[in-house]
C-alpha positions, 0 to 999 in steps of 0.5 A, a space after each residue: 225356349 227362347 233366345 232371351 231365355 237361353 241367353 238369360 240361363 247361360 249367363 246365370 251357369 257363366 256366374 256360377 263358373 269359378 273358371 271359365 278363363 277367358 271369355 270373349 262375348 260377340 252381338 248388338 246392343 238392345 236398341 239395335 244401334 250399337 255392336 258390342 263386344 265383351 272381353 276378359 281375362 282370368 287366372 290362378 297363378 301370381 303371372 297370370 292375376 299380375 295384370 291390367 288393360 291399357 287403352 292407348 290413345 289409338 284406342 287399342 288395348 293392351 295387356 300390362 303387368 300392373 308390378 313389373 318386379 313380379 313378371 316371370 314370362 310375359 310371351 302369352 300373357 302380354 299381347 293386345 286383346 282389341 285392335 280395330 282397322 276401320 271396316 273391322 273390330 278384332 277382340 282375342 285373347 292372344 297375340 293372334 290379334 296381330 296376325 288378323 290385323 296385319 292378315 285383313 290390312 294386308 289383303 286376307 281374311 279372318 280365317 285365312 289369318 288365324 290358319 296360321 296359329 295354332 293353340 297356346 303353346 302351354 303344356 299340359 293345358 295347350 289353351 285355346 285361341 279363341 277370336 272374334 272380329 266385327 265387320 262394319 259391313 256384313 259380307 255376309 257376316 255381322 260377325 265371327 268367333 273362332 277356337 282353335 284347340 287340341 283335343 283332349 288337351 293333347 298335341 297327338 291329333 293337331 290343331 281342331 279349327 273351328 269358325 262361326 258366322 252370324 248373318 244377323 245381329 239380334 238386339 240385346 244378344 249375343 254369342 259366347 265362347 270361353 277357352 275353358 269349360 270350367 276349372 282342372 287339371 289339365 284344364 278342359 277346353 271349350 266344347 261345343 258352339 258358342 253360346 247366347 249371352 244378354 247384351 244390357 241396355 248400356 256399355 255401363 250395365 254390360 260391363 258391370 253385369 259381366 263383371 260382377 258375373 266372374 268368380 272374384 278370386 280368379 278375374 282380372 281385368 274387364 273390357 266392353 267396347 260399344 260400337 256405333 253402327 253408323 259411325 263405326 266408332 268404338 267406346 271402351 271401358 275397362 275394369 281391372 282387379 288390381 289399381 
């Protein structure tokens, strides 16, 4: 089977997922000119759905509760996503995207930072930290996700690290990786290595196949950043469920 054919048939599995949580897609637009990266988020409970992306005139995003009266404990649901420094893009689904901007400005590495942090601290589901970065120069590597996770959603063996690197950037693909398999109790973490997704032919389309994809009672909100190559300059779009 292909790598298109691959992509093609998990992107059918992710649209028949009620609850993957949130999904982090890494890899290069068809034309080859443009790096992409893909984030959302999903949730079941009142706090976790009460959300919105920002894009802040830095062209950071920020999450942000869309009623503040509903907003019970913000710790891990309030945090940046997407922060850039000008050699590297970082998408994540927590506030570890702090500690690889401020590990990377401050001389480290993207692995280097995130051995640092460890799982959510939220029992009895301990979600996992998953992290991307995109590197303006491959050194060796065009880009790198990362999951950080409990096994079995247990505290008992420590913190399972795992990062992967990809030396190439196929056009129109990428890679994937979510923090859940699907919905349960406890939630199942992710499992496995990171999947082929299909990158569409715009910014526009991606954002719409990918949002159109997730279950439309647990998404939340939606963000595609479109990468120039050359430049290395970042449109973002975002989608939010409420506003």
């Amino acid at each position: 089977m292909s790598y298109s054919a691959k992509a093609e048939e998990n992107f059918q599995t992710l649209s028949k997922n009620p609850y993957p949580g949130r999904g982090i897609v890494l890899g290069t637009s068809p034309d080859g000119k443009a790096f992409v990266q893909v984030y959302w988020i999903m949730g079941r409970s009142v706090n976790s759905r009460n959300r919105i992306f920002v894009a802040e005139e830095s062209g950071f995003v920020k999450t942000k509760a869309f009623d503040e009266s509903k907003l019970t404990d913000p710790h891990l649901i309030i945090y940046y996503p997407a922060r850039h420094l000008d050699n590297a893009h970082i998408i994540t689904n927590g506030d570890q995207t702090d500690t690889i901007f401020d590990g990377i400005r401050l001389g480290g590495t993207f692995e280097s930072a995130l051995a640092t942090r460890e799982y959510e601290d939220d029992a009895p589901n301990f979600t996992p930290r998953i992290s991307g970065i995109t590197y303006k120069n491959a050194a060796p590597y065009v880009y790198q996700l990362s999951i950080l996770k409990s096994d079995e959603n247990s505290e008992e063996a420590g913190c399972i690290r795992e990062t992967f690197g990809y030396e190439k950037a196929l056009p129109g693909l990428g890679h994937f990786v979510s923090t859940y398999v699907t919905n349960g109790t406890p939630i199942p973490s992710f499992a496995g290595v990171p999947q082929w997704m299909p990158i569409f032919e715009t910014a526009e389309k991606t954002r719409d196949a990918y949002w159109n994809a997730l279950d439309k009672d647990n998404k939340v909100s939606l963000l595609v950043k479109w990468i120039n190559r050359e430049t290395f300059e970042a449109k973002t779009l975002i989608v939010n469920k409420l506003g």
